[in-house]
C-alpha positions in Angstrom: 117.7 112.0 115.0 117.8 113.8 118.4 115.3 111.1 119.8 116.7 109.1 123.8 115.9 106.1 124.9 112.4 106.1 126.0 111.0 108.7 123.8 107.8 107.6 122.2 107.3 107.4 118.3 105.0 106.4 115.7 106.5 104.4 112.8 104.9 103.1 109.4 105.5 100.7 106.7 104.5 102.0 104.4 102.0 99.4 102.9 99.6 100.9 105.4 100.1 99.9 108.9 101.5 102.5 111.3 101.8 102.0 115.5 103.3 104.0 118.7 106.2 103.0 119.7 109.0 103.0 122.4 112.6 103.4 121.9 114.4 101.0 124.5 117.5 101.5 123.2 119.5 103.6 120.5 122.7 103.6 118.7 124.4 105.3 115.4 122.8 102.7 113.5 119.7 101.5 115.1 117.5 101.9 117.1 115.6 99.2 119.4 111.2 99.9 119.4 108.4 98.4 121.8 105.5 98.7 119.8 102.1 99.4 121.1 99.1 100.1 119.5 99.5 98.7 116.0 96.7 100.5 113.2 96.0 99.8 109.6 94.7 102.6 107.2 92.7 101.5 104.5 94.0 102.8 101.0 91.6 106.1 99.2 89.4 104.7 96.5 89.8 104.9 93.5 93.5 103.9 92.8 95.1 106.7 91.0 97.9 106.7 88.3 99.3 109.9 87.2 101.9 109.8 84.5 103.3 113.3 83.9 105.3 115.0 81.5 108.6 115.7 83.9 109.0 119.3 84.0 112.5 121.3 84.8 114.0 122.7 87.8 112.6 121.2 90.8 108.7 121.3 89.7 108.8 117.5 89.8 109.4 117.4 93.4 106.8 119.6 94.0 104.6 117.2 91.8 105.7 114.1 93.9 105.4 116.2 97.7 101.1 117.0 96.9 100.7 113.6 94.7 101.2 112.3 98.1 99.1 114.1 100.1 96.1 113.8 97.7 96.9 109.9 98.2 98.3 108.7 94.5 99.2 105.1 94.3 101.0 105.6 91.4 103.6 108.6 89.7 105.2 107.8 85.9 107.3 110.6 85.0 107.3 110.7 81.0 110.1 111.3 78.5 107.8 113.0 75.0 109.0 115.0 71.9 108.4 117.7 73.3 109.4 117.8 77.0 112.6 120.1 78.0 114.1 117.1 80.1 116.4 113.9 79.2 118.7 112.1 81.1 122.0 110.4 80.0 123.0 107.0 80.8 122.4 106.1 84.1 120.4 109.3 84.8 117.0 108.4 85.2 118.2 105.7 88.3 119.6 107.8 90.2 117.1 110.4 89.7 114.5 108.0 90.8 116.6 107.1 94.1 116.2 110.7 94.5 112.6 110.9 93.9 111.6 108.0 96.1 113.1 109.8 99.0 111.4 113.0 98.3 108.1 110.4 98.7 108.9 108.8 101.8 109.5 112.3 103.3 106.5 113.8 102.0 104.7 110.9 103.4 106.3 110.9 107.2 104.9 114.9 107.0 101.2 114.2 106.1 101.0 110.7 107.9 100.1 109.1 104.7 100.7 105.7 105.5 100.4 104.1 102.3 103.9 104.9 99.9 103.1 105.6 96.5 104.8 103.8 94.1 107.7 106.1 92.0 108.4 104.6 88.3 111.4 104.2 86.5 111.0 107.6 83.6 109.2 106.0 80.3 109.1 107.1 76.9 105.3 107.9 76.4 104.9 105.3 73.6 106.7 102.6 76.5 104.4 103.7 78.8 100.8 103.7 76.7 102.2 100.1 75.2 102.6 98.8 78.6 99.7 100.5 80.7 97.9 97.9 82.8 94.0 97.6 81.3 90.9 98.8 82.5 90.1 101.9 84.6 89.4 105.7 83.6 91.7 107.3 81.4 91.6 110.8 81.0 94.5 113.4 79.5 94.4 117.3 80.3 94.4 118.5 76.9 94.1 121.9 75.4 92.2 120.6 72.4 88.7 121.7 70.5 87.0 118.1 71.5 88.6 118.4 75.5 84.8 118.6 77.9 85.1 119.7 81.4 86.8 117.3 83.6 83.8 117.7 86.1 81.3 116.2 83.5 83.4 113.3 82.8 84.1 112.6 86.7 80.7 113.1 87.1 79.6 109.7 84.7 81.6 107.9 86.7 80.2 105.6 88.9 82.9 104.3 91.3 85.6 103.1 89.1 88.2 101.1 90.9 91.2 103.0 88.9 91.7 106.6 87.5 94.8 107.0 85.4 95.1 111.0 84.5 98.0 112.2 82.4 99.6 115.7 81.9 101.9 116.6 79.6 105.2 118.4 79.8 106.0 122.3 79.6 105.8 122.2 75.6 102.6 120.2 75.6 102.1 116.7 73.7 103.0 116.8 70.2 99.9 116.0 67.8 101.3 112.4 66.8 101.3 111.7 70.8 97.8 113.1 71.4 96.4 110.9 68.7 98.6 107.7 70.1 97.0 109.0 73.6 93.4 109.0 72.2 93.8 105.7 70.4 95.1 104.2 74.0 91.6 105.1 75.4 92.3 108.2 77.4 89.4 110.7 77.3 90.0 114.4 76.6 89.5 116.8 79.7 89.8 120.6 80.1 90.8 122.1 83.3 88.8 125.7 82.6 89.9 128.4 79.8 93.2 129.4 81.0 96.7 127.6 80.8 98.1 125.4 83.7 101.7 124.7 84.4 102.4 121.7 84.5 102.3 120.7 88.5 99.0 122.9 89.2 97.5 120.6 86.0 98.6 117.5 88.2 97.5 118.7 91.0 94.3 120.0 89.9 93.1 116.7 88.0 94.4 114.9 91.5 92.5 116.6 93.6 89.2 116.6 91.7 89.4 112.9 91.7 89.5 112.6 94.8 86.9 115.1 95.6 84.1 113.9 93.4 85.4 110.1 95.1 85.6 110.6 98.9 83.8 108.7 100.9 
């Protein structure tokens, strides 16, 4: 905003291409860019989904801001039995108008050139219904059977799609858990103690894409 004619930019699309740029001429409205060098960034392998429990308060912007700079594709926000949070008609749009922003500014700080994709809030038995095949699935769980996420990353062997899942502040009800298990996600623990839900999304996130970088 307090950018002359003539200052020099970088601008991205957000499907991965970013270039330095020229401003020849500004108004309110628009402004008029040379472009120069044009450069494309390949996307982080593995895809990654995460569909998270929405938390309260402004957690879930938190979630979205480090989502992006660990370089998820994908963010579901989920509606379960137990989850503090639901929206009234005509809620959840403008809540995702709101979110999507949050994304596109998170990704002009980190230069992440590739915008994740922000989904419309889904019940969790509309989500598991209509989740895409294939991939690994795995749910941070706090159950008897959950192993240690770094054994399951570590049988891996360069799968083109993680989908993890968190649940909200009241955890998955029992009936969800066994409607998550049947859907093929694997149980994972994230050590002994009990995570909130963003440092759970953020922990899972960041261990993909440790165990994965190139």
């Amino acid at each position: 905003m307090r950018k002359q004619a003539g200052d020099r930019i970088v601008v991205f699309d957000g499907s991965g291409r970013e270039a330095e740029a020229r401003i020849s001429a500004i108004s309110k409205n628009e402004a008029c860019l040379e472009l120069f060098q044009v450069k494309e960034s390949s996307l982080a392998q593995p895809q990654l989904e995460v569909a998270v429990g929405i938390p309260k308060g402004k957690s879930f912007d938190l979630i979205l801001q480090k989502a992006v700079e660990m370089g998820v594709n994908r963010i579901q926000p989920l509606l379960s039995d137990q989850g503090n949070v639901r929206f009234k008609a005509g809620e959840a749009r403008s809540k995702l108008d709101k979110w999507q922003r949050a994304v596109l500014e998170a990704c002009k700080q980190c230069g992440q050139n590739h915008l994740p994709e922000v989904m419309v809030p889904k019940l969790l038995h509309e989500y598991l219904d209509e989740l895409e095949p294939g991939g690994a699935r795995m749910v941070g769980a706090l159950t008897d059977e959950a192993a240690p996420l770094r054994i399951l990353l570590g049988e891996l062997e360069s799968p083109e799609r993680v989908v993890t899942m968190v649940g909200p502040e009241g955890d998955f009800s029992e009936d969800e858990y066994q409607r998550i298990f049947e859907s093929g996600f694997t149980p994972v623990s994230l050590g002994e103690l009990v995570l909130r839900t963003e440092t759970a999304v953020l922990w899972m996130a960041a261990a993909v894409r440790y165990q994965f970088q190139s």
